[in-house]
N, CA, C and O atoms as a GROMACS GRO file, in nm:
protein
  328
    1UNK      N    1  -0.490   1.300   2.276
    1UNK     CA    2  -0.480   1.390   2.165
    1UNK      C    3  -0.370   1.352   2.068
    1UNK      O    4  -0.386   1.366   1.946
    2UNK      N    5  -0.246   1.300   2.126
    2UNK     CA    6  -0.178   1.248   2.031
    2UNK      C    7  -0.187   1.144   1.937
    2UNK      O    8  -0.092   1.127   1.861
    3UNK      N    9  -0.310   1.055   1.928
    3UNK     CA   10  -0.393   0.951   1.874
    3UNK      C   11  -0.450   0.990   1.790
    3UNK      O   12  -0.455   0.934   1.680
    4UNK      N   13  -0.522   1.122   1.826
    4UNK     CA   14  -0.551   1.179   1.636
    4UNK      C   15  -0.485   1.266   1.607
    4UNK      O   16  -0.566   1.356   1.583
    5UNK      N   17  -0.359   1.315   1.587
    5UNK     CA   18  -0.291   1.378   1.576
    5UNK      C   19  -0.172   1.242   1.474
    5UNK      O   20  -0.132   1.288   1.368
    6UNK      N   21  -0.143   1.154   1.493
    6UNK     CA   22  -0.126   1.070   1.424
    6UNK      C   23  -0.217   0.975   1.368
    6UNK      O   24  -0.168   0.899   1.284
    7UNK      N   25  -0.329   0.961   1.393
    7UNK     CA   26  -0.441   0.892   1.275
    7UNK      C   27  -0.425   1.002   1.177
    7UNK      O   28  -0.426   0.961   1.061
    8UNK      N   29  -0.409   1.136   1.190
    8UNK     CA   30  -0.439   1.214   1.062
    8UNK      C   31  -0.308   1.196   0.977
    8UNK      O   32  -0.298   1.260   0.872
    9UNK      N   33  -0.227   1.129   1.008
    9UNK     CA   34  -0.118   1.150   0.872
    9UNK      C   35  -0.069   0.991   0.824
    9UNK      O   36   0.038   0.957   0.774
   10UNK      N   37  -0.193   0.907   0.859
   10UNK     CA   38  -0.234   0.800   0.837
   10UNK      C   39  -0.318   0.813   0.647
   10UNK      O   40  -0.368   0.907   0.585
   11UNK      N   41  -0.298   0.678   0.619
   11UNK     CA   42  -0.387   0.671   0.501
   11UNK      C   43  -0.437   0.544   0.520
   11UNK      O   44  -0.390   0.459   0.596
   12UNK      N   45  -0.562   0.530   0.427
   12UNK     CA   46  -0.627   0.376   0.370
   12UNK      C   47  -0.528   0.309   0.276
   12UNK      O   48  -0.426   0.332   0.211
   13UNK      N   49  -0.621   0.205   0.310
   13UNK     CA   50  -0.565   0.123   0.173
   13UNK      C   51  -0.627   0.170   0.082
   13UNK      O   52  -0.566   0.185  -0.024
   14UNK      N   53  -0.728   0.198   0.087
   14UNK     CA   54  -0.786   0.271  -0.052
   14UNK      C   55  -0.750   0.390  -0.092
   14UNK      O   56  -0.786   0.419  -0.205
   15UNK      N   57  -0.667   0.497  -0.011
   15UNK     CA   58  -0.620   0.616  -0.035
   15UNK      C   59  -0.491   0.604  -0.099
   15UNK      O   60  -0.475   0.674  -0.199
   16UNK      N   61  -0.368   0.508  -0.050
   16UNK     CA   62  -0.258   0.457  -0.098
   16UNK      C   63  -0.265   0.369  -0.259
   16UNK      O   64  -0.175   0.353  -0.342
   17UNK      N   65  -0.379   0.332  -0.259
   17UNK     CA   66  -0.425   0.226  -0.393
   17UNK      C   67  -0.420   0.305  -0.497
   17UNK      O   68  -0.363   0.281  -0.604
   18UNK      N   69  -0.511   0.445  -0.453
   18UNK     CA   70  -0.541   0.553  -0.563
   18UNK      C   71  -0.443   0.636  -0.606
   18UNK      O   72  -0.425   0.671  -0.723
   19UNK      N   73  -0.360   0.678  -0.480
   19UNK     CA   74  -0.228   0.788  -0.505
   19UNK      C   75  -0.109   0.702  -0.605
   19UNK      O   76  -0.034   0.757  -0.686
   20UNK      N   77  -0.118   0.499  -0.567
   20UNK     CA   78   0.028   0.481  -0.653
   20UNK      C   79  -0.070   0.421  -0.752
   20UNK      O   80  -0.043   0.302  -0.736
   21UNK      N   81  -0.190   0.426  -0.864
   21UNK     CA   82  -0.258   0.393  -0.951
   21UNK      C   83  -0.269   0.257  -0.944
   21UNK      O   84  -0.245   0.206  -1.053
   22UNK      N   85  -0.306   0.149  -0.824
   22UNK     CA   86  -0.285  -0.003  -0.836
   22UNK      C   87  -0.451  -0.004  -0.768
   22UNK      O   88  -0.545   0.074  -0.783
   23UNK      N   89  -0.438  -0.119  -0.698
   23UNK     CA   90  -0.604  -0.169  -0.600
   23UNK      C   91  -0.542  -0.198  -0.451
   23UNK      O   92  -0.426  -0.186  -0.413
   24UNK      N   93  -0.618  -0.226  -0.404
   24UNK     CA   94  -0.642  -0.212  -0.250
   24UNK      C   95  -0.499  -0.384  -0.236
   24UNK      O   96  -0.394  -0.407  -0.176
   25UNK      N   97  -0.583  -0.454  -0.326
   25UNK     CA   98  -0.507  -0.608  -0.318
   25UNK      C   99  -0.419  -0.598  -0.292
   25UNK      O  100  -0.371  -0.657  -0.195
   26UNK      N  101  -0.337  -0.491  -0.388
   26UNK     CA  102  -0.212  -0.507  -0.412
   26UNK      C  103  -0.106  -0.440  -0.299
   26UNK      O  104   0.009  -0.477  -0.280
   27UNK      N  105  -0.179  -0.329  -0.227
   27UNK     CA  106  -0.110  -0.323  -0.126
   27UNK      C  107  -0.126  -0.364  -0.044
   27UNK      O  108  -0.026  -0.373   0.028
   28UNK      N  109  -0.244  -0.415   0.006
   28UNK     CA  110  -0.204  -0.530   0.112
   28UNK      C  111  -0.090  -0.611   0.097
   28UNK      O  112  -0.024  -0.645   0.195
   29UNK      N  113  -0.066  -0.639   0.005
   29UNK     CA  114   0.006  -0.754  -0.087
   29UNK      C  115   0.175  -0.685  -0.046
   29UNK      O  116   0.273  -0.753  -0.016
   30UNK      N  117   0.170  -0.532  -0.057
   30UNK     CA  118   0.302  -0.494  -0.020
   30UNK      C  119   0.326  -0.439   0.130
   30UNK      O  120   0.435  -0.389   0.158
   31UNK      N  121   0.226  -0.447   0.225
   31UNK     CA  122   0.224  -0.439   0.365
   31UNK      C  123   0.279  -0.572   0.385
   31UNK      O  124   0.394  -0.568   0.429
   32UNK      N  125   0.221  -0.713   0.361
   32UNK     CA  126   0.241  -0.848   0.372
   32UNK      C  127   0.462  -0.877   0.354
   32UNK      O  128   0.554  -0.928   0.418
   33UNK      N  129   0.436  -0.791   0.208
   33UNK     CA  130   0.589  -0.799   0.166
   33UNK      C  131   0.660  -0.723   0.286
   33UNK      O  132   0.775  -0.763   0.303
   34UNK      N  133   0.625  -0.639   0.359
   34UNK     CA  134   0.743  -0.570   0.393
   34UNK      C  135   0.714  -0.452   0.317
   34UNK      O  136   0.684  -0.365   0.399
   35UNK      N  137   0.706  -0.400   0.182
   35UNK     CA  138   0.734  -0.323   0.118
   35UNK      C  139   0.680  -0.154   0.169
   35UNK      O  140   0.731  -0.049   0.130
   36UNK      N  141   0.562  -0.169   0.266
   36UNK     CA  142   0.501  -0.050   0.304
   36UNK      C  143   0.501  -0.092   0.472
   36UNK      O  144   0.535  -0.207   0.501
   37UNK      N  145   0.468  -0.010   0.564
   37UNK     CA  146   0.442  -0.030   0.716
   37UNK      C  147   0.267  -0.010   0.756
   37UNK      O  148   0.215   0.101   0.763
   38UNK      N  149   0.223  -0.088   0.770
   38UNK     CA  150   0.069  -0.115   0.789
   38UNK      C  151  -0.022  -0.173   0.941
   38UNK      O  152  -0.021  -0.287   0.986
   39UNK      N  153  -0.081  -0.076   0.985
   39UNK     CA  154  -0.105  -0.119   1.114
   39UNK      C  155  -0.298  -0.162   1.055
   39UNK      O  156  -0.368  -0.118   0.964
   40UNK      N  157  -0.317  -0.256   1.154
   40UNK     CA  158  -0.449  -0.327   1.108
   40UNK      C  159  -0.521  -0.224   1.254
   40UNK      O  160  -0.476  -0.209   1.367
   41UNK      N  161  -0.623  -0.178   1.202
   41UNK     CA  162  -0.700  -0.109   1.296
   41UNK      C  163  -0.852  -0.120   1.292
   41UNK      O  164  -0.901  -0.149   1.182
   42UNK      N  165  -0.944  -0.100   1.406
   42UNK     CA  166  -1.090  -0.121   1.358
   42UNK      C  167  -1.154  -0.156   1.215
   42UNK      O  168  -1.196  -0.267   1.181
   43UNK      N  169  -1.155  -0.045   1.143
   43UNK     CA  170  -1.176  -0.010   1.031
   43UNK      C  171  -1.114  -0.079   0.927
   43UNK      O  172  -1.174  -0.087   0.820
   44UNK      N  173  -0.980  -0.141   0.944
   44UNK     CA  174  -0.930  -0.247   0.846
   44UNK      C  175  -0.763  -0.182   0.843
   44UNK      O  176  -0.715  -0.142   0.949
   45UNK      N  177  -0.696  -0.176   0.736
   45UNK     CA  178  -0.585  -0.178   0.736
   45UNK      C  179  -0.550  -0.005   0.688
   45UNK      O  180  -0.604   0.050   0.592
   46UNK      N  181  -0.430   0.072   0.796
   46UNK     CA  182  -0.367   0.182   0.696
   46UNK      C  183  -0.207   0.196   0.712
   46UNK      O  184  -0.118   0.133   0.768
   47UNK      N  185  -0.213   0.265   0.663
   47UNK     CA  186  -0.006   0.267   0.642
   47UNK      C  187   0.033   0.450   0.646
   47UNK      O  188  -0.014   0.550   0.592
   48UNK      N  189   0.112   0.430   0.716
   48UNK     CA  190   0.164   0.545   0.781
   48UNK      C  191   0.195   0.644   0.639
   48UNK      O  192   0.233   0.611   0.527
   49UNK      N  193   0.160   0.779   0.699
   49UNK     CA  194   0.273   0.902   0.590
   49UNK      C  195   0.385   0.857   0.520
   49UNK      O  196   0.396   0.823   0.403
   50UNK      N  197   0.499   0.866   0.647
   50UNK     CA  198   0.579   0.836   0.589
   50UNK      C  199   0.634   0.709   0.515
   50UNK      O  200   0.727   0.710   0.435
   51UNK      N  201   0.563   0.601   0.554
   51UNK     CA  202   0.587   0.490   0.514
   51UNK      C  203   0.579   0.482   0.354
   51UNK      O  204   0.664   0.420   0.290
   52UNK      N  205   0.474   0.548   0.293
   52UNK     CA  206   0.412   0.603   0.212
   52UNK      C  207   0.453   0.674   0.154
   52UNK      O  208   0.442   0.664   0.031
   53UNK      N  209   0.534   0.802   0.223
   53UNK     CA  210   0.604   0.853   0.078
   53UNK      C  211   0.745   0.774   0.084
   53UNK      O  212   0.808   0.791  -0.020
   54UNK      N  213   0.801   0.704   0.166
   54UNK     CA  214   0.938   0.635   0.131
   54UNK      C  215   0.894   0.551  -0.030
   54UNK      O  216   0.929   0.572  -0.147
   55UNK      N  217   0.808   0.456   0.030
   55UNK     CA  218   0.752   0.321  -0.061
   55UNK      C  219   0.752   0.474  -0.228
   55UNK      O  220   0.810   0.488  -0.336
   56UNK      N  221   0.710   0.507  -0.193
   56UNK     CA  222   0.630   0.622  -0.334
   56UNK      C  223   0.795   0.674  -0.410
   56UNK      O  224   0.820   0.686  -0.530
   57UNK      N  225   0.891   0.696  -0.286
   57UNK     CA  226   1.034   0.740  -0.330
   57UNK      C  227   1.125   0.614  -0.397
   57UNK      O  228   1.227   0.618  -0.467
   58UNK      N  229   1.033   0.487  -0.340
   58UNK     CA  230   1.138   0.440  -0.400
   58UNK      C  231   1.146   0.389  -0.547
   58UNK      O  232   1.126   0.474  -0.634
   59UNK      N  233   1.172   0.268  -0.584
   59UNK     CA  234   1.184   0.261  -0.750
   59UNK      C  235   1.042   0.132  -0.779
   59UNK      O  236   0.965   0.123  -0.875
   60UNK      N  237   1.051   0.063  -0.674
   60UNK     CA  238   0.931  -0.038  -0.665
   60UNK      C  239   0.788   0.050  -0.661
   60UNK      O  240   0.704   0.042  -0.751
   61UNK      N  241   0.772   0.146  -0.530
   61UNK     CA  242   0.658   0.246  -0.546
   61UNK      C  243   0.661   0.338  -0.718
   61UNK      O  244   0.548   0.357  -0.762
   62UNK      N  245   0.753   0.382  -0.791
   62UNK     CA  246   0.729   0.458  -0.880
   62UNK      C  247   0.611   0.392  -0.982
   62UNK      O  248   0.519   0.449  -1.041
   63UNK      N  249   0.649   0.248  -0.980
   63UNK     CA  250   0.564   0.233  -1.092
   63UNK      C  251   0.417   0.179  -1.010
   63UNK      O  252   0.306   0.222  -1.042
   64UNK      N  253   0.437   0.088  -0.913
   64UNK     CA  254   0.318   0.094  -0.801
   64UNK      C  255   0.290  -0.115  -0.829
   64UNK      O  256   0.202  -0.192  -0.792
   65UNK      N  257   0.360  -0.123  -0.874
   65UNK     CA  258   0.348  -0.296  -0.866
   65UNK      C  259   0.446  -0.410  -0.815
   65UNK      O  260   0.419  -0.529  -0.798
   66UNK      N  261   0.593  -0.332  -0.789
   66UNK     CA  262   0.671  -0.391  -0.693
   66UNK      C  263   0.667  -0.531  -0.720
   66UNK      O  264   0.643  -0.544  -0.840
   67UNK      N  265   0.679  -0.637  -0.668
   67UNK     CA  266   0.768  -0.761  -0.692
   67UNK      C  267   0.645  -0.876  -0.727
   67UNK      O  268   0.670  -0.992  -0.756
   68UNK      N  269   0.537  -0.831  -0.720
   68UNK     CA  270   0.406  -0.896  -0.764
   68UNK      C  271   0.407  -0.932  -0.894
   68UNK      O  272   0.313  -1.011  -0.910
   69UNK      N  273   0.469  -0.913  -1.002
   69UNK     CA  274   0.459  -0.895  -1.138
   69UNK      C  275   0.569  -1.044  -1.151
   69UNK      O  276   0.596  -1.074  -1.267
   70UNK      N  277   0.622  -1.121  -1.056
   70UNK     CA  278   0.764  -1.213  -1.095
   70UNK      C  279   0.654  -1.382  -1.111
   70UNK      O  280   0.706  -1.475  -1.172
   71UNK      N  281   0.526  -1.399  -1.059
   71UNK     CA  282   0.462  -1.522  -1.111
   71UNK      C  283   0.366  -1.473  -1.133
   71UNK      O  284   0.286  -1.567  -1.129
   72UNK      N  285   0.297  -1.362  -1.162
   72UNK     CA  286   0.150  -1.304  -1.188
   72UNK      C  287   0.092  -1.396  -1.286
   72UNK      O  288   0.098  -1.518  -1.268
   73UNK      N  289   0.036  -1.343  -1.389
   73UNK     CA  290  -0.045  -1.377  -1.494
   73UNK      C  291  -0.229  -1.368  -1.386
   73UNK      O  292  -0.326  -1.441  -1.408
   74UNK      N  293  -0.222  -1.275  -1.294
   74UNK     CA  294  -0.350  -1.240  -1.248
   74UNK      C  295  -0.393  -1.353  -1.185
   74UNK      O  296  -0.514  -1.360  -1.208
   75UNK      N  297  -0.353  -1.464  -1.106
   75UNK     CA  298  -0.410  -1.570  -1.060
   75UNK      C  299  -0.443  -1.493  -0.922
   75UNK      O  300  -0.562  -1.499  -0.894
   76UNK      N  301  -0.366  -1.423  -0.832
   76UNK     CA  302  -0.422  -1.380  -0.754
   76UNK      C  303  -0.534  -1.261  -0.727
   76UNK      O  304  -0.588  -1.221  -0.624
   77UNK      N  305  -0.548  -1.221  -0.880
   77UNK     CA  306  -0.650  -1.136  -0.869
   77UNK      C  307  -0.692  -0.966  -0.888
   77UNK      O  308  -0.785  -0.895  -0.926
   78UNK      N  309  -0.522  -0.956  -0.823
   78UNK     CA  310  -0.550  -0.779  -0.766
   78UNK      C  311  -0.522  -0.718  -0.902
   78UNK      O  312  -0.485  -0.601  -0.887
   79UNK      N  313  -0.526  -0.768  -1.073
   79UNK     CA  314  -0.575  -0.648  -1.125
   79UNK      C  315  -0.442  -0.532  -1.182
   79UNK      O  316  -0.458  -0.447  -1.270
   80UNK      N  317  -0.323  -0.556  -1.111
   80UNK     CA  318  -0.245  -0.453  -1.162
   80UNK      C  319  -0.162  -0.491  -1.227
   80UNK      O  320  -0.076  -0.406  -1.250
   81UNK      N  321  -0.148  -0.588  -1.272
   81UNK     CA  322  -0.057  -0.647  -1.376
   81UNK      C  323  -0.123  -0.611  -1.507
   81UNK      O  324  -0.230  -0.668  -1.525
   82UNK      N  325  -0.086  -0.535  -1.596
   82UNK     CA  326  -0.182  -0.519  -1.693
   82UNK      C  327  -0.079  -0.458  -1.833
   82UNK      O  328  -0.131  -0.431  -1.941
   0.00000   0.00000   0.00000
């Protein structure tokens, strides 16, 4: 019981993508960094509550593109450089 009791304060990558206005890419991209805490599960990848609202508190989450923006010009794809 304690297994869904913490899956529920779990999110997607697609739920986290939508709440900081970026794409799925890009947070993978900040699980990879360090920048969020991301456990890979059946279903694919999610990142904890709190991990989530820290990342969201901090100054990198406010704007939702974090350190991706320093060689962008979109070669990798994810879209939030814009």
């Amino acid at each position: 019981m304690a297994s869904k009791q913490s899956e529920s304060t779990d999110m997607t990558v697609a739920e986290v993508a939508e709440a900081l206005g970026t794409t799925p890419v890009n947070v993978l991209l900040f699980i990879k960094r360090g920048l969020l805490e991301g456990l890979e599960s059946e279903g694919g990848w999610v990142v904890a509550q709190e991990s989530f609202a820290a990342f969201r508190a901090s100054e990198a989450g406010q704007n939702g593109r974090a350190t991706c923006r320093s060689a962008c010009s979109k070669a990798g794809g994810c879209g939030s450089c814009e």
